[in-house]
C-alpha positions in Angstrom: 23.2 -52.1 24.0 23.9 -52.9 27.3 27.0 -55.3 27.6 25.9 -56.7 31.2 22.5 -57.8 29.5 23.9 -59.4 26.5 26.6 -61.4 28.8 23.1 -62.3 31.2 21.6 -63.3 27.6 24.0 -65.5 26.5 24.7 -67.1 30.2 20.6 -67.5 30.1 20.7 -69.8 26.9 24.1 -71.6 27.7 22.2 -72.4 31.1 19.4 -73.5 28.8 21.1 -75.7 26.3 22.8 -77.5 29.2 19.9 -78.6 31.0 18.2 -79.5 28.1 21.3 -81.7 26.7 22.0 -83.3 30.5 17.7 -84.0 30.6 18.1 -85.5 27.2 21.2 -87.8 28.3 19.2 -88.4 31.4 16.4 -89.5 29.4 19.0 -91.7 26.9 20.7 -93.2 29.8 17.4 -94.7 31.3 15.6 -96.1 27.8 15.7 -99.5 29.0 14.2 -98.4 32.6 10.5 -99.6 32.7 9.9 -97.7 35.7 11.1 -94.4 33.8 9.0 -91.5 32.5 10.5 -89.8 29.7 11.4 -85.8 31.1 11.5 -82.5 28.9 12.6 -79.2 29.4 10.0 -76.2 29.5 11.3 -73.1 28.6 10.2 -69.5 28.2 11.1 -66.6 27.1 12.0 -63.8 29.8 10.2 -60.5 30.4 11.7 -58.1 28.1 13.3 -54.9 29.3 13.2 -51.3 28.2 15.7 -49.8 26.1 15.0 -46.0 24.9 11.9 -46.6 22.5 12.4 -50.5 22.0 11.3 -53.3 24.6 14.3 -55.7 24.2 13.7 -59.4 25.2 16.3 -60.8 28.0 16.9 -64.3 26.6 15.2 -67.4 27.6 14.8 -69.5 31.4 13.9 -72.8 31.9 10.3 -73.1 33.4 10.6 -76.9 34.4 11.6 -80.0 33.5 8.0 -82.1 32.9 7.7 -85.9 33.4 5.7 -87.5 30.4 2.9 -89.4 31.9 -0.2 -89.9 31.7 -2.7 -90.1 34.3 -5.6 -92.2 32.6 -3.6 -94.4 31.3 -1.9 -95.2 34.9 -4.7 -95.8 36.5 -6.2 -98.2 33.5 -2.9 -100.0 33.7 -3.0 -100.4 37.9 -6.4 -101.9 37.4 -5.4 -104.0 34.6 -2.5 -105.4 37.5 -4.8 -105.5 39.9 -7.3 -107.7 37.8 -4.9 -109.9 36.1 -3.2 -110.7 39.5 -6.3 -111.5 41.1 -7.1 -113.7 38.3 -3.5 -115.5 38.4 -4.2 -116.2 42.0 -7.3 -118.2 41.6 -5.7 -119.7 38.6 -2.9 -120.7 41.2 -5.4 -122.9 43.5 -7.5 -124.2 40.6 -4.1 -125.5 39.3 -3.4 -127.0 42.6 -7.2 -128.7 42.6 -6.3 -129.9 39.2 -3.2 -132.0 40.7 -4.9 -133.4 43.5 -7.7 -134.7 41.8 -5.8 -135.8 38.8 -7.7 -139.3 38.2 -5.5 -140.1 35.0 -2.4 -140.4 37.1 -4.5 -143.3 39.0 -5.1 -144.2 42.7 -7.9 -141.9 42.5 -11.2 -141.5 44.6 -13.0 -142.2 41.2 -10.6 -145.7 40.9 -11.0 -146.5 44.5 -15.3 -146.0 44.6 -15.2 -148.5 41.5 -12.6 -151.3 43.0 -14.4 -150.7 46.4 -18.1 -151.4 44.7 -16.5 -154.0 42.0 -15.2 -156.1 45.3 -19.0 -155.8 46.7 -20.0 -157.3 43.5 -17.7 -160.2 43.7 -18.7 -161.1 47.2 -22.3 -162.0 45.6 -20.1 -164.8 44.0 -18.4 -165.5 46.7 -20.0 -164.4 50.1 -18.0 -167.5 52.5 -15.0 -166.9 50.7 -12.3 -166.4 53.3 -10.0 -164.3 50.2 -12.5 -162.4 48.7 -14.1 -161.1 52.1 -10.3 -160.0 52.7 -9.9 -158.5 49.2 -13.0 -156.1 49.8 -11.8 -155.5 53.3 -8.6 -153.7 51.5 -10.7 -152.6 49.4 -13.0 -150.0 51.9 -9.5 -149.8 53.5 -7.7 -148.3 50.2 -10.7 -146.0 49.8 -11.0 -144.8 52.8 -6.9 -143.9 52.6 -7.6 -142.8 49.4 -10.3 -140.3 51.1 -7.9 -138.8 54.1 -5.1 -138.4 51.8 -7.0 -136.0 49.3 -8.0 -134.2 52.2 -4.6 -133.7 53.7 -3.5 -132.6 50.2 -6.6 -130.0 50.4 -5.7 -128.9 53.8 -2.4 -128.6 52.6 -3.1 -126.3 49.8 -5.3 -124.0 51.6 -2.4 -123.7 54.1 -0.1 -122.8 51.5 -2.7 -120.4 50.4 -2.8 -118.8 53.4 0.8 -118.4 53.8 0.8 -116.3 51.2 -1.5 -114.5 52.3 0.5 -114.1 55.4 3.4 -113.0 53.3 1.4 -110.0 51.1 0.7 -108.3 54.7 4.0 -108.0 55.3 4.7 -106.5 51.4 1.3 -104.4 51.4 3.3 -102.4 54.8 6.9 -102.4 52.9 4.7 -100.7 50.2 2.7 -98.3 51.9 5.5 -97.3 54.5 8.0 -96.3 51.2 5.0 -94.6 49.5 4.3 -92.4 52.3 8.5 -91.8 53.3 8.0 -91.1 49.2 5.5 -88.7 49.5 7.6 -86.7 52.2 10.7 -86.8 49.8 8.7 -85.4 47.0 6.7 -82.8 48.9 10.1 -81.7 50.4 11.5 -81.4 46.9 8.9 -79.2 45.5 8.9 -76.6 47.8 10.2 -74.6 50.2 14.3 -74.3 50.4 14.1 -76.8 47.3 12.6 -74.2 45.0 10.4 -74.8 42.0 11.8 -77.9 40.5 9.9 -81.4 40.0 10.8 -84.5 41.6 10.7 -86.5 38.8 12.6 -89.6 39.5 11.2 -89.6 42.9 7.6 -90.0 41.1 8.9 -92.7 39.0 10.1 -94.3 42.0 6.8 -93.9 44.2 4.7 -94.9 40.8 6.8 -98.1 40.8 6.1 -98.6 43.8 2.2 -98.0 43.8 2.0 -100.0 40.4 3.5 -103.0 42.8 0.9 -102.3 45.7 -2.0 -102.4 42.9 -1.2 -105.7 42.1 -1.7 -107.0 45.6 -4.6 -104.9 46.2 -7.3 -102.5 44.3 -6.7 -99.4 45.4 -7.4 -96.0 44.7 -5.0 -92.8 44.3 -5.6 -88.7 44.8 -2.8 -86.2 44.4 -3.0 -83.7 46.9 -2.0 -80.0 46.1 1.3 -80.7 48.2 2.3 -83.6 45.5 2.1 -86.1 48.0 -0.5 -88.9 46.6 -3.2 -90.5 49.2 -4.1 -94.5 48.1 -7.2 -96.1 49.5 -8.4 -99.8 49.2 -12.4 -99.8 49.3 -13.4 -97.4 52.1 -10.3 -98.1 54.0 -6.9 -95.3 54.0 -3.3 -97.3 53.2 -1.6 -93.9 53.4 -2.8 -90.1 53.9 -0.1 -87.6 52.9 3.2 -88.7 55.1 1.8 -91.3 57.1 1.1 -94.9 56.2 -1.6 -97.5 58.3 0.0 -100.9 58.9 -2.1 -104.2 58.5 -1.2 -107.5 60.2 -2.3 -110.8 60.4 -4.6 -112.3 63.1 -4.4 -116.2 63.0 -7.9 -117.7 63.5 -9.0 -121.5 63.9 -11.1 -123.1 61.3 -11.7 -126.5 61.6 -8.7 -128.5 61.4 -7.1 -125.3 59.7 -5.9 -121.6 61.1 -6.7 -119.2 58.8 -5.3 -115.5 59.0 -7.2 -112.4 58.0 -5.6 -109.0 57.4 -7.0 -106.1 59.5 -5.6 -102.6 60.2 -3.1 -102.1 63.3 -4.6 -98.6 64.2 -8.5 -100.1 64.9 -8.4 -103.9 64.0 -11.0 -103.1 60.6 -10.5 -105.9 58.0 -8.6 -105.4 55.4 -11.6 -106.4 52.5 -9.6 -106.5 49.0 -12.1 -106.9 45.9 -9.4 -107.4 43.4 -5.3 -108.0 42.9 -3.8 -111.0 44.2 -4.3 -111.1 48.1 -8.3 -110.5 46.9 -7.7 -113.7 45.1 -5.7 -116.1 47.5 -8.6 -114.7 50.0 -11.3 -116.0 47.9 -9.1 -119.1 46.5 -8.3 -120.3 49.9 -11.5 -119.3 51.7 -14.0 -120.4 48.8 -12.6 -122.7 46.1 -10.6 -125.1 48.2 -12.7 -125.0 50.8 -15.7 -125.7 48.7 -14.3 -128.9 47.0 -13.5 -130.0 50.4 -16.8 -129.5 51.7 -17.5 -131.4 48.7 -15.2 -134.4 49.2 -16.5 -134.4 52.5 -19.6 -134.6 51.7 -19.1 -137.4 49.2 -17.3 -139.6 52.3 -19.7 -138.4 54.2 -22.9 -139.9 52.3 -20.8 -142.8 51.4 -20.3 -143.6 55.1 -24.0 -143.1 56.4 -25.8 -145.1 53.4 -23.0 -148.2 53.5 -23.5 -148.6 57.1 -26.9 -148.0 57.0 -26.9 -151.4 55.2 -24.0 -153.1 56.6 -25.7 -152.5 60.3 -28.9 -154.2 59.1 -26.8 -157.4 58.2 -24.7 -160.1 59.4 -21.2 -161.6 58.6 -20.1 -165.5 58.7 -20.5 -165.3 62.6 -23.0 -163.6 64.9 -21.7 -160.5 67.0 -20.5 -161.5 70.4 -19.8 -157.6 70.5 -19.9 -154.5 69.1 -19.5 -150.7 70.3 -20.5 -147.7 68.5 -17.7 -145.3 66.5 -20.4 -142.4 67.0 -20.9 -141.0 70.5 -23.9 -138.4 72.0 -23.3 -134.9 74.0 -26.2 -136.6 76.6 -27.4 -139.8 77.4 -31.0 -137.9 78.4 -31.4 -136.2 75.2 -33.2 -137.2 72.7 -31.1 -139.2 70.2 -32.4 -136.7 67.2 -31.0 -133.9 69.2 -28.3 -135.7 71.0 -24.9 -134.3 68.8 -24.8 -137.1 66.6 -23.7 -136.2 63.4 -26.2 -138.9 61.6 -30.0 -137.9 62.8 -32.5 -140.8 63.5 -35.7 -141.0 62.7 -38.6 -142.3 64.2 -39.2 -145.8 63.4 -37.9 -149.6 64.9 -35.2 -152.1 64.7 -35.4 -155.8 64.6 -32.5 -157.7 67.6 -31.7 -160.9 66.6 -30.3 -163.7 69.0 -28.9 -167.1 67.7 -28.2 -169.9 70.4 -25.4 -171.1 67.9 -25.7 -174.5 69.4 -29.1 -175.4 68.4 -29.1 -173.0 65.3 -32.5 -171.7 66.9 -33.2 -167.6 66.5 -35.0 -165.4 68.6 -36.1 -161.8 67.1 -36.8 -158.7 69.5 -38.7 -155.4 68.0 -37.1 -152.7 69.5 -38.8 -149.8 69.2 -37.4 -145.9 68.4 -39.8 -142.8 69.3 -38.8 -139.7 67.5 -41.8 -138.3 66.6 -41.6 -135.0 69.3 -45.0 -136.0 70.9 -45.6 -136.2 74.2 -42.1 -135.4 75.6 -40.7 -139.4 75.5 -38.8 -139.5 72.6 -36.0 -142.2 72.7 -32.7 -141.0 74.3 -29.2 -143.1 74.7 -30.3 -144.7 77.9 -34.2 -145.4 77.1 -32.7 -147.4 73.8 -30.0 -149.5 76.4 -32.7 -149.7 78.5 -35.3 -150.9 75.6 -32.7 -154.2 74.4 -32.1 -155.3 77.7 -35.9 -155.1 78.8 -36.6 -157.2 75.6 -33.7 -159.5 75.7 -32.3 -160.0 79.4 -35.7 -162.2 80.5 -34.6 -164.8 77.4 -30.7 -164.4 77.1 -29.3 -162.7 80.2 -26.1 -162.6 79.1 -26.7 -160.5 76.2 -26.3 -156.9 78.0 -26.7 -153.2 76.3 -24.7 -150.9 78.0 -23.1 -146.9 77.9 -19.7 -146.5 77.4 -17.8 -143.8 79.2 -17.2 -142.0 75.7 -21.4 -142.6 75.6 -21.1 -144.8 72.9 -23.9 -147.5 72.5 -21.7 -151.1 73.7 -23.9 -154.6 72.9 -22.2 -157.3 73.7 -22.5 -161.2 74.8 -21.0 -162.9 78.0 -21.9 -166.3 76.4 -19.6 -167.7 73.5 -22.6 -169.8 72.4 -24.9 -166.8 72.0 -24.1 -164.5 69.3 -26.8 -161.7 67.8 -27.3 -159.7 65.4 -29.9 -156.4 63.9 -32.3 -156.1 60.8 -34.9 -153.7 59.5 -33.6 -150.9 60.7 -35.8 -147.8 59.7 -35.3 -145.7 62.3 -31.4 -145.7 61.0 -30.4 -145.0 64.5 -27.3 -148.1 64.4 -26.5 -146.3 61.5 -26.1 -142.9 63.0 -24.6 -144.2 66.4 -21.8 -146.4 64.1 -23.4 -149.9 65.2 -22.0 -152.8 63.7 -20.8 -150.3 61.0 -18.4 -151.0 58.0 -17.2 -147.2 58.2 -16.3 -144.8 61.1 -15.9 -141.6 61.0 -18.1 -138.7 59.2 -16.3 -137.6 56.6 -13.0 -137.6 54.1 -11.0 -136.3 57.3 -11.6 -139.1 59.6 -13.1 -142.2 57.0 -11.6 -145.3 58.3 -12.6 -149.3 58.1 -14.0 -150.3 61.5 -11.7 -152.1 63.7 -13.4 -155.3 64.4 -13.5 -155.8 60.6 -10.2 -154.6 59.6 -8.9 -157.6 62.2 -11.7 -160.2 61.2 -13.2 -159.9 57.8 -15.8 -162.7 58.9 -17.4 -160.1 60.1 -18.2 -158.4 57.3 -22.4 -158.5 56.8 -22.8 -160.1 53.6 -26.1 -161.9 54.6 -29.2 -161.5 57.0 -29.3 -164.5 58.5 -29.7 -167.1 55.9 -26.4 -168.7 55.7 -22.5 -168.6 54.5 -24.4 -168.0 51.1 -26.6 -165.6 51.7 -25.9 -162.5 49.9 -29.0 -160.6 50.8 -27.2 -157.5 52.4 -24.4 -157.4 49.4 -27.2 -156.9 47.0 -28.4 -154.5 49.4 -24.7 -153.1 49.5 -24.2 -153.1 45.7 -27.0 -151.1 45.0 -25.9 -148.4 47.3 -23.7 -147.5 44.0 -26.6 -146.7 42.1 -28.7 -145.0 44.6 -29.2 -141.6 44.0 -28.3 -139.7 47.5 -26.3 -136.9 46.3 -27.8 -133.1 45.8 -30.6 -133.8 47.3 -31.4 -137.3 45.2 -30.6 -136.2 41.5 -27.2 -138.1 41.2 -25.0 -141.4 42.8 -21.8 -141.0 44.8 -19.6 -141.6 41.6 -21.7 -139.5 39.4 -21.3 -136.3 42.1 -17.3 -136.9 42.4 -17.3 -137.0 38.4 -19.7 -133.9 38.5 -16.9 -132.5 40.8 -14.0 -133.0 38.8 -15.6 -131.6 36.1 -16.4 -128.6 37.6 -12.9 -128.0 38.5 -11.8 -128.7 34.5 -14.5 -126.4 33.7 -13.4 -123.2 35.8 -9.9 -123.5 35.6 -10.4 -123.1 32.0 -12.8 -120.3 32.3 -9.9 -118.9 34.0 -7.2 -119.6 32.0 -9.6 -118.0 29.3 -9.6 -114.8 31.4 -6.0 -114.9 32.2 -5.1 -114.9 28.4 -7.4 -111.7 27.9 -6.5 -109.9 31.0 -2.8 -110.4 29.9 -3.8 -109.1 26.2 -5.4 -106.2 28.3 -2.4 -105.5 30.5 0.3 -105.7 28.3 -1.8 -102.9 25.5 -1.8 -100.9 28.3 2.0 -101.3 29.2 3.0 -100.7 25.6 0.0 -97.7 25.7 2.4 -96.2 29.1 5.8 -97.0 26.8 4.7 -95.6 23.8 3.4 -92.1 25.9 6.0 -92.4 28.7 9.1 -94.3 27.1 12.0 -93.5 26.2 12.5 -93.2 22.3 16.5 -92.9 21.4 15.9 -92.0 18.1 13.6 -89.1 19.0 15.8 -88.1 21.8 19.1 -88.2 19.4 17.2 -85.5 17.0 16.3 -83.3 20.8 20.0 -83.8 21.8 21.5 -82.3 18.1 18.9 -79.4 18.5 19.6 -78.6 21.7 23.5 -79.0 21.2 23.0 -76.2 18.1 21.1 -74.1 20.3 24.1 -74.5 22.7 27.0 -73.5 19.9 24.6 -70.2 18.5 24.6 -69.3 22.4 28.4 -70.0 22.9 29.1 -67.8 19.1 27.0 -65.2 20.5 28.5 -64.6 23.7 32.4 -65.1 21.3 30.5 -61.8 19.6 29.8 -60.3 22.8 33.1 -60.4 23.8 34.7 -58.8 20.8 32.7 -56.1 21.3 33.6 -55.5 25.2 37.6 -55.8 23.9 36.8 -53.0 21.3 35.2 -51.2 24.2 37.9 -51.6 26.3 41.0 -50.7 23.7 38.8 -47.3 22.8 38.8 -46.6 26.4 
């Protein structure tokens, strides 16, 4: 026997034995270390050598030291982040919905519609009375604040939403720039000047860190022979190898709102997430609040068009001595259906009534709207100024229709003794120029109680012309609450806005539903990874006694293998 190769045997499975008991305290020392795969040592047997007749083996090597994991269930578990995130993140917005439109706290739209129609009702009681004109004044006043204030708070949310958004740019390139620095460390470590060895903990380390990046974005990841792991989002490449593609935000206007989108540095793509959370602050941001504040607009917006649409066809305690449009036209020349205004008119007339308040006597002017797109005349701004004071000026010339410089419609009277007013409106066109109009503004951004009324609730147009008690136009008001003018004439104004909170009940449970199986899903998986990939102690206590009797056998052999060399040595 050759002393030199027993010596190398026993060295070989001393060497052995103590990477397999440091791997195994390596392994005990991380149990509680979620981001840790579980190692064991590989070893084999060496090539055996000849000796006379016999081939004698040489001992044992270790092979490598392999990293528990597996790859199905890694990728099932990212896409289970991915998902559950994205679902979180719409959950976040529908919860932030839920608080805005919150009617049990009170001072709701749905509170304010009702006291806002409940005062029109009370004014059929009491059209000349001086407190209860007020009391509904406050009334459209409340609702209208009621209006802009949800809409701030909307605004507000979808800002917040989109800070966030902001914010995952900036930790999808933290991500992708330590992933691909990552990758270089690992492909360094497995080759070259290195040697054979596996960087394990650097694996963990850059699966940690792709685990994060799945749960801002879906992605996609392929191991290259090298080691080094490529991750793509849709069609679009986060890192290739050692190099990483930064994304940034570019800030865009919106309406009232900037918005930012992701895109890439290197070419300015967009960056088009499908799932994990940025994919859902995207789609929460740009869809759901958006949506109900399209539809809270909408709802002002009706509201504001059908009221005045009454209210301009009546008349308060006194005549107007003036009134000016909220609503103005892009041109004078153009046809008022195609003029900018935000309310189209329709072809059709309007009745201009004049009252000579010291004999009581009325005079009524048909003025006439053509929007029929014949013959090239249809109505514009000026033709309509041009129409009252052709009717009016020959009886009442100091009744005057004029142009503003905003081009606003302006009526007004240079006679405190002659006071007008307009009826029968079906051409809608005071209604869509915001003539003698209870509302301004077109929508829940901008709803507001006109100012002549807000100052002077006489004002208000409760009748059409028959007296203090007339309450003609109030019925006409009143039943604007149970008209049907919203989605396209199937429901009223407070049956839409109760539609609407509904809705948002509806999904956010739906939601919540998914939330509470994606998490079910996700944390299977997790416990899946820890039972595969975790660390056991027990199991590793039973590796680390093996391995430490494997390590005295090799230390008794090499006691025998020195005995002999001393017998050797005292012969000789």
């Amino acid at each position: 026997m050759s002393i030199l190769t027993a010596l190398r045997n026993a060295d070989n499975a001393l060497n052995a034995a103590g990477i397999a008991i440091r791997t195994v305290g390596h392994n005990i020392s991380n149990a509680g270390n979620e981001k840790y795969s579980r190692q064991r040592v590989l070893t084999a047997a060496l090539p055996a050598s000849t000796d006379a007749r016999f081939l004698i083996g040489n001992g044992v090597e270790v092979t490598r030291i392999e990293r528990i994991v597996s790859d199905r269930i890694e990728v099932s578990f990212r896409d289970a982040l991915s998902q559950f995130e994205y679902l979180r993140s719409r959950d976040l917005a529908l919860a932030g919905l839920e608080g805005i439109f919150d009617e049990l706290q009170g001072a709701g739209i749905e509170e304010a519609l009702a006291r806002f129609f409940d005062d029109v009702a009370n004014l059929q009681n009491l059209p000349d009375d001086a407190t209860s004109r007020r009391v509904f004044v406050l009334s459209a006043e409340a609702l209208a604040e009621t209006f802009r204030q949800r809409d701030r708070e909307l605004r507000e949310l979808r800002q917040s939403l989109d800070a966030r958004v902001e914010k995952m740019a900036l930790d999808i390139n933290r991500l992708t720039s330590s992933i691909a620095q990552l990758n270089r460390q690992i492909v360094f470590a497995e080759s070259g000047v290195q040697g054979q060895g596996v960087a394990n903990d650097l694996r963990d380390e850059r699966d940690a860190s792709i685990r994060e990046l799945a749960e801002l974005i879906d992605i996609r990841t392929v191991e290259t022979s090298s080691g080094a792991i490529n991750i793509n989002s849709g069609r679009a490449i986060l890192v290739d190898g050692i190099d990483s593609y930064a994304v940034e935000v570019e800030v865009e206007q919106e309406g009232d709102v900037l918005i930012s989108s992701v895109r890439f540095v290197e070419d300015g793509s967009p960056l088009r997430p499908r799932s994990g959370a940025l994919a859902g602050l995207i789609e929460a941001r740009d869809d759901i609040v958006a949506k109900y504040r399209e539809d809270l607009s909408s709802i002002a917006d009706t509201l504001i068009f059908n009221v005045n649409r009454v209210h301009a066809r009546g008349v308060g305690m006194v005549g107007l001595s003036s009134t000016t449009g909220s609503n103005a036209v892009t041109s004078v020349t153009e046809a008022l259906s195609n003029a900018g205004l935000h309310y189209t008119p329709r072809n059709g007339s309007f009745d201009f009534k004049v009252r000579n308040e010291v004999t009581g006597q009325v005079k009524t002017y048909n003025i006439q709207v053509d929007l029929d797109g014949l013959d090239d005349d249809d109505t514009t701004l000026e033709d309509l100024r041009d129409a009252i004071n052709t009717a009016v000026q020959a009886d009442f010339p100091s009744i005057a229709a004029s142009i503003t410089s905003r081009l606003e419609l302006r009526v007004s009277s240079g006679d405190t003794d002659t006071t007008f007013w307009f009826a029968n409106d079906t051409s809608d066109v005071l209604a869509s120029l915001g003539v003698n109009a209870l509302f301004t503004g077109t929508g829940s951004v901008d709803i507001d109680v006109s100012d002549a009324i807000a100052a002077d609730s006489n004002l208000v147009a409760t009748g059409r012309g028959g007296g203090p008690k007339d309450i003609a136009n109030v019925q006409a008001l009143l039943a604007v609450r149970d008209q049907k003018v919203m989605q396209g004439g199937v429901a009223t104004i407070e049956e839409f806005y109760e539609g609407v909170l509904g809705v948002i009940g509806v999904e956010r449970a739906q939601v919540r539903d998914l939330i509470s199986h994606q998490e079910a899903v996700k944390e299977h998986l997790r416990n899946e990874r820890a039972a595969f990939s975790g660390v056991n102690v027990d199991e590793e206590s039973i590796e680390l006694i093996k391995f430490q009797r494997m390590y005295q056998g090799a230390a008794r052999y090499l006691g025998v293998v020195d005995l002999v060399l001393q017998e050797l040595l005292n012969v000789l």
